[in-house]
C-alpha positions as CSV (number, residue, x, y, z in Angstrom):
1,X,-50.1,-24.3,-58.6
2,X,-49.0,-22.7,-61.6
3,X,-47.7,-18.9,-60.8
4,X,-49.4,-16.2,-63.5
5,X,-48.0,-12.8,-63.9
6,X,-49.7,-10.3,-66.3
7,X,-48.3,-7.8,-68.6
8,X,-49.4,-4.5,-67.8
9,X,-51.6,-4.6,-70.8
10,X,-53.2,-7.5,-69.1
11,X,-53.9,-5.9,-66.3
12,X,-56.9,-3.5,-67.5
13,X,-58.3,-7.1,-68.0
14,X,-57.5,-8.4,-65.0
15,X,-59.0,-5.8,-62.8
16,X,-55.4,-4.7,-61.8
17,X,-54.6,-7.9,-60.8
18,X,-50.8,-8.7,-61.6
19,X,-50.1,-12.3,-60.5
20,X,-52.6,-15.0,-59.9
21,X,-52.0,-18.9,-58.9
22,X,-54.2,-21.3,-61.7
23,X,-53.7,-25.4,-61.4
24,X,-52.7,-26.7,-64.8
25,X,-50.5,-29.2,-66.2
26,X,-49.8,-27.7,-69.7
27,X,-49.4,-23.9,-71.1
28,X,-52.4,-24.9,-73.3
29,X,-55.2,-25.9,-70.2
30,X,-53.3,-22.8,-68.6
31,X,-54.7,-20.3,-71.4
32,X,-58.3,-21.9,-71.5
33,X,-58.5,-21.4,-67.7
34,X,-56.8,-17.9,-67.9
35,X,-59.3,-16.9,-70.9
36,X,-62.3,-18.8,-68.9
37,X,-61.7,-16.2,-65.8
38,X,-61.0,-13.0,-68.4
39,X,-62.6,-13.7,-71.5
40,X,-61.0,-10.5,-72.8
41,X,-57.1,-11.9,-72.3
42,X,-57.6,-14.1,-75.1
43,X,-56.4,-11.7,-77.7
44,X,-54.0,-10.4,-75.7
45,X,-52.0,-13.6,-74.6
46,X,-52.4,-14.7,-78.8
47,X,-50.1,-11.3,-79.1
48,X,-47.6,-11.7,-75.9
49,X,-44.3,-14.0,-75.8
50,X,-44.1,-15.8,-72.2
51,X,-41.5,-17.2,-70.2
52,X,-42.0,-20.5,-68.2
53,X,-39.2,-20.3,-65.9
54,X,-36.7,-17.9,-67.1
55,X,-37.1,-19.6,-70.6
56,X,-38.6,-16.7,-73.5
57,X,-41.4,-19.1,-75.9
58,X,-43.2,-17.0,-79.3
59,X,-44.8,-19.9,-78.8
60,X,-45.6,-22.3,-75.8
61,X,-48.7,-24.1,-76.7
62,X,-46.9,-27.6,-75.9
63,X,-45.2,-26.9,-73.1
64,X,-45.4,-29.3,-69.9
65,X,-46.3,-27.2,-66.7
66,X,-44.7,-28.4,-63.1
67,X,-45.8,-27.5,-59.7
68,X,-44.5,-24.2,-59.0
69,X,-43.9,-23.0,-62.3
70,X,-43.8,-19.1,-62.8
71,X,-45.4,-17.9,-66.2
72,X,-44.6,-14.5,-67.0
73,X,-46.0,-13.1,-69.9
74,X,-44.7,-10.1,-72.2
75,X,-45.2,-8.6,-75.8
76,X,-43.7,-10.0,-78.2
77,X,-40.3,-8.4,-79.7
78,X,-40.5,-8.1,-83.5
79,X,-37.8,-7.2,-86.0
80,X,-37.5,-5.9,-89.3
């Protein structure tokens, strides 16, 4: 099981729920079954950055999942 924990923007969505466990073998079947239990979290994980063990993605949509991964996700650090 994959370990989930939410921003705290994601948490409204969530019902206050800050970490959840979700099976998945990729970040992509990861989102669709985080955006299938919260419907609403699909805009806000589209605007967050998210680290898969320690390691800070923009973009993750690729990314190979292993038992016992922790997912943590953030907003996104712009520049200018």
């Amino acid at each position: 099981m994959v370990k989930v924990v939410f921003s705290n923007a994601m948490i409204g969505v969530t019902e206050g729920i800050r970490e959840a466990e979700f099976a998945a073998e990729n970040f992509r079947e990861l989102t669709l079954r985080l955006k299938q239990r919260w419907p609403d979290l699909a805009e806000l994980i589209e605007q967050s950055a998210v680290a898969i063990d320690g390691q800070i993605y923009q973009g993750a949509f690729a990314e190979p999942l292993a038992p016992q991964t922790e997912v943590f996700f953030m907003p996104r650090i712009e520049g200018g």
